[in-house]
C-alpha positions as CSV (number, residue, x, y, z in Angstrom):
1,X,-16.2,-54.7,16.4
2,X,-17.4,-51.6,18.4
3,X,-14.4,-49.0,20.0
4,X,-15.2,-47.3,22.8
5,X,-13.2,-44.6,23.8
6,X,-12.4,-43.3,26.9
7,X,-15.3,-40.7,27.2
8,X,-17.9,-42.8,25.9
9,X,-17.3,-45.5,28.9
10,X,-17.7,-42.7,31.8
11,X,-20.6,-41.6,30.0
12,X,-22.3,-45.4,29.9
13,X,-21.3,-46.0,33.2
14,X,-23.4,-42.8,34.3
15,X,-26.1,-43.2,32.5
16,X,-26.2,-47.0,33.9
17,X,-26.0,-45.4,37.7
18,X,-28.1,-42.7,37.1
19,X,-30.8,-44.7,35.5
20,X,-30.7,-47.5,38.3
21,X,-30.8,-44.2,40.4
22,X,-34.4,-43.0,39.0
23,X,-36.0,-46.8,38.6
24,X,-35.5,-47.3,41.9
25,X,-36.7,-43.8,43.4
26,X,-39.5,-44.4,40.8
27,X,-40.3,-47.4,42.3
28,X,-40.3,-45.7,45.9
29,X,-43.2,-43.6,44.6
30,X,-45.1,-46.1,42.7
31,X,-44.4,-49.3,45.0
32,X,-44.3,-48.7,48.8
33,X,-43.8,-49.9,51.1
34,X,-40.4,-50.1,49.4
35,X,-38.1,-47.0,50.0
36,X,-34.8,-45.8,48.8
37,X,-35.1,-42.7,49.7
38,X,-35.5,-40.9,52.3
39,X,-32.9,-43.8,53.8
40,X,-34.0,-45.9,56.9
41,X,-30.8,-45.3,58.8
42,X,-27.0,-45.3,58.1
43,X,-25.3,-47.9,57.0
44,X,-28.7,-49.8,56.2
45,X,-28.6,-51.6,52.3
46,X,-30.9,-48.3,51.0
47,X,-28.5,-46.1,52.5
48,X,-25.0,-47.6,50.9
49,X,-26.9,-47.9,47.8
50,X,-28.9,-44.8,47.2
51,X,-25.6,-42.8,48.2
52,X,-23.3,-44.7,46.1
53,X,-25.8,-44.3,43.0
54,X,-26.4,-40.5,44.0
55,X,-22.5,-39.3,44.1
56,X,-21.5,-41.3,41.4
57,X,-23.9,-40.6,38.8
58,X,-23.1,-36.7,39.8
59,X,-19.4,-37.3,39.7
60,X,-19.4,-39.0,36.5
61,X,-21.8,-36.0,34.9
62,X,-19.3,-33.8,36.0
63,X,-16.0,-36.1,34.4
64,X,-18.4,-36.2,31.4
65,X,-18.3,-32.5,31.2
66,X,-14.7,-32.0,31.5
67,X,-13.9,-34.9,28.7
68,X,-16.2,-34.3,26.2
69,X,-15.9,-30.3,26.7
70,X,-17.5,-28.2,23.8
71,X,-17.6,-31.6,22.1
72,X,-20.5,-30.5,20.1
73,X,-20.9,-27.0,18.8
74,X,-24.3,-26.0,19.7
75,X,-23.6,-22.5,21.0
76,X,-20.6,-20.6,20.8
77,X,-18.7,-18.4,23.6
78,X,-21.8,-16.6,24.9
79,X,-23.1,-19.7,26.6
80,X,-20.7,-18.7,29.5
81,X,-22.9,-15.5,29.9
82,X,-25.7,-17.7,31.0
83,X,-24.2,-20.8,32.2
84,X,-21.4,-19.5,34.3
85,X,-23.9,-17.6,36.3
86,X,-26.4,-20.4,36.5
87,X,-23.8,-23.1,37.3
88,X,-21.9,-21.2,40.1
89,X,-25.0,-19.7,41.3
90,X,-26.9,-23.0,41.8
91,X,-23.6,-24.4,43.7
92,X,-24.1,-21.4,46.3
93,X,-27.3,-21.8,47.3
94,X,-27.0,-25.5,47.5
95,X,-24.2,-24.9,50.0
96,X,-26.4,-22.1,51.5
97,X,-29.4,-24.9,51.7
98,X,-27.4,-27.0,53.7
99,X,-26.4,-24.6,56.7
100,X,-30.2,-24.0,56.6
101,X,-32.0,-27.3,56.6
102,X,-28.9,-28.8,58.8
103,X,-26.6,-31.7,58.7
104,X,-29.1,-33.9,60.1
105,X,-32.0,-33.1,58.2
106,X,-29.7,-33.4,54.9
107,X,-29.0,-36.8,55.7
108,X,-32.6,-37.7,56.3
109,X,-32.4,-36.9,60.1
110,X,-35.6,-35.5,61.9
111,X,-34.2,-32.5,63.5
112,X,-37.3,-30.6,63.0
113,X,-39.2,-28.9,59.8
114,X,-37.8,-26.0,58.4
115,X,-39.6,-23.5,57.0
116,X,-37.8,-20.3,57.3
117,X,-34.7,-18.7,54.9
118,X,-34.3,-20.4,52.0
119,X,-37.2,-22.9,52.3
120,X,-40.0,-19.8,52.6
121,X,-39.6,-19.5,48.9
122,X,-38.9,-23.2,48.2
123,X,-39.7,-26.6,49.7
124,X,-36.7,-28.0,48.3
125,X,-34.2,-25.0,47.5
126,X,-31.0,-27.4,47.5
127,X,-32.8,-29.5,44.8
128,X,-33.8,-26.6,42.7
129,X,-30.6,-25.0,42.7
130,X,-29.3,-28.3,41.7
131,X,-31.0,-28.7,39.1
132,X,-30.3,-25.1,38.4
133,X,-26.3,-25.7,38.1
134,X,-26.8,-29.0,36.5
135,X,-28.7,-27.0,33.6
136,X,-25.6,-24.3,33.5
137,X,-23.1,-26.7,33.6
138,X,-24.8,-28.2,30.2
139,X,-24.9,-24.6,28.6
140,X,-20.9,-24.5,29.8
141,X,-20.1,-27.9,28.8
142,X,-21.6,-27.7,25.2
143,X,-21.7,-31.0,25.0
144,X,-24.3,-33.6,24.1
145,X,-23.3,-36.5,26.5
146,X,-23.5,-34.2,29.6
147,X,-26.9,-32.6,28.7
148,X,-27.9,-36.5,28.9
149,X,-26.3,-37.1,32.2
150,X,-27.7,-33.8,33.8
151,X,-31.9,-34.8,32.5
152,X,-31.0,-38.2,34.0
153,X,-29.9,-36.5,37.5
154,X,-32.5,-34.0,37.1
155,X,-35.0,-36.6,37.2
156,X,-33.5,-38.1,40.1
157,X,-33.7,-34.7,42.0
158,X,-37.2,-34.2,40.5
159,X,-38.3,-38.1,42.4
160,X,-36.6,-36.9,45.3
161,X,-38.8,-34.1,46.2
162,X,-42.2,-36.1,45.4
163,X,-40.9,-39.4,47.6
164,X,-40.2,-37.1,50.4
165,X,-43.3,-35.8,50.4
166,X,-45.1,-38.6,51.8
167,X,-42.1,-39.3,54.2
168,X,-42.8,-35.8,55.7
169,X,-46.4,-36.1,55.8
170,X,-45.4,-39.2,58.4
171,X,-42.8,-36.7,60.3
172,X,-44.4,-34.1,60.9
173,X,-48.4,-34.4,60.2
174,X,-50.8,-31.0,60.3
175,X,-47.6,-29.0,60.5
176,X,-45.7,-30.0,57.0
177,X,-49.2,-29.9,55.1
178,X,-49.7,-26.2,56.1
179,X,-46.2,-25.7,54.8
180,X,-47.2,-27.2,51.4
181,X,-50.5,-24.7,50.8
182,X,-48.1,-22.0,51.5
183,X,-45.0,-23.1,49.8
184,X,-44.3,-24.1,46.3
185,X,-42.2,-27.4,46.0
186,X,-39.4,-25.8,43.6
187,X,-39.5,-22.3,43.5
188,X,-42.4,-19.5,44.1
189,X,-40.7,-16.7,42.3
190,X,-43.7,-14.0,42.6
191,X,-42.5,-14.5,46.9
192,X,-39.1,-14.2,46.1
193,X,-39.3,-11.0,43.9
194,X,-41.6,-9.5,46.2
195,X,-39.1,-10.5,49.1
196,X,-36.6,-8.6,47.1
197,X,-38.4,-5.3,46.1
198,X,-39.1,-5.0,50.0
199,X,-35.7,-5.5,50.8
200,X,-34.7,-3.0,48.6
201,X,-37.5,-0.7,50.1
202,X,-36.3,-1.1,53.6
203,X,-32.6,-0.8,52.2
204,X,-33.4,2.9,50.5
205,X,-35.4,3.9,53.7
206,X,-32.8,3.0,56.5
207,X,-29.5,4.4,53.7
């Protein structure tokens, strides 16, 4: 007879959400005119169910992390050095992306394309800096079952992006396409350094 502990039972349960999670945004990309994602409206079956799969396959990552905490001795106490940084940092601009993009555009409204702070160096910031903390929180968490969790919610932010894509296309035509040529989808770092060195410029020149 198999014994499953505690830890091991979050950790199937997530991996059962976050898996039903990617099939079906996998299936949004392969198989329209089915969609999951972006939602149709609030309240609507794609809604209760993408939502529900979303939070709790990211709340049980996290409960994975905490119970089976340096579980497996991959790295030793310098991990923190690199994923403290890239957990807490990936949190903040997530935050950051949603005062950007706005409430209603976060929860699939169409308050208008945004293409300015964050999003001139990323068409989908929040995701990358999700994916971002997800990655430090493994490094922090040292443990096997989490790195699991966090590829399988990786992937799910990774389908996001490329369902939206098509979604936006619909919203906001000539406009978003433009946006695409000029913007990379996760992260154009050669922008964002040279955003920074010219910051620093202007910074030296006006101290």
């Amino acid at each position: 007879m198999i014994e499953f502990d505690y830890t091991s039972v979050v950790f199937a349960a997530g991996l059962l959400i976050g898996m039903a999670l990617d099939l079906l945004l996998l299936r949004t990309l392969l198989a329209p005119p089915f969609r999951i994602w972006p939602t149709p409206e609030p309240g609507s079956w794609q809604s209760l169910t993408f939502w529900g799969l979303f939070r709790g396959g990211m709340v049980l990552t996290f409960v994975v992390a905490v119970l089976d905490w340096n579980a497996t001795p991959l790295l030793d106490w310098t991990r923190f050095i690199v994923g403290v940084p890239l957990g807490l940092g990936g949190l903040f601009i997530t935050v950051c992306g949603y005062f950007n993009l706005g409430l209603g555009n976060t929860y699939c409204g169409s308050d208008g394309l945004v293409s300015h702070g964050l999003y001139r160096f990323s068409r989908n910031p929040q995701y990358t800096a999700s994916i971002i903390g997800l990655i430090g929180l493994s490094i922090g968490a040292n443990s096997i079952l989490t790195i699991v969790l966090s590829c399988v919610m990786i992937g799910a932010y990774v389908l996001m992006s490329l369902v939206e894509e098509d979604w936006l296309k619909q919203e906001y035509g000539a406009t978003y396409r433009e946006y695409c040529e000029r913007t990379a989808r996760f992260l154009d770092v050669q922008g964002l350094v040279l955003a920074l060195t010219d910051r620093k410029k202007t910074s030296r020149q006006t101290g």
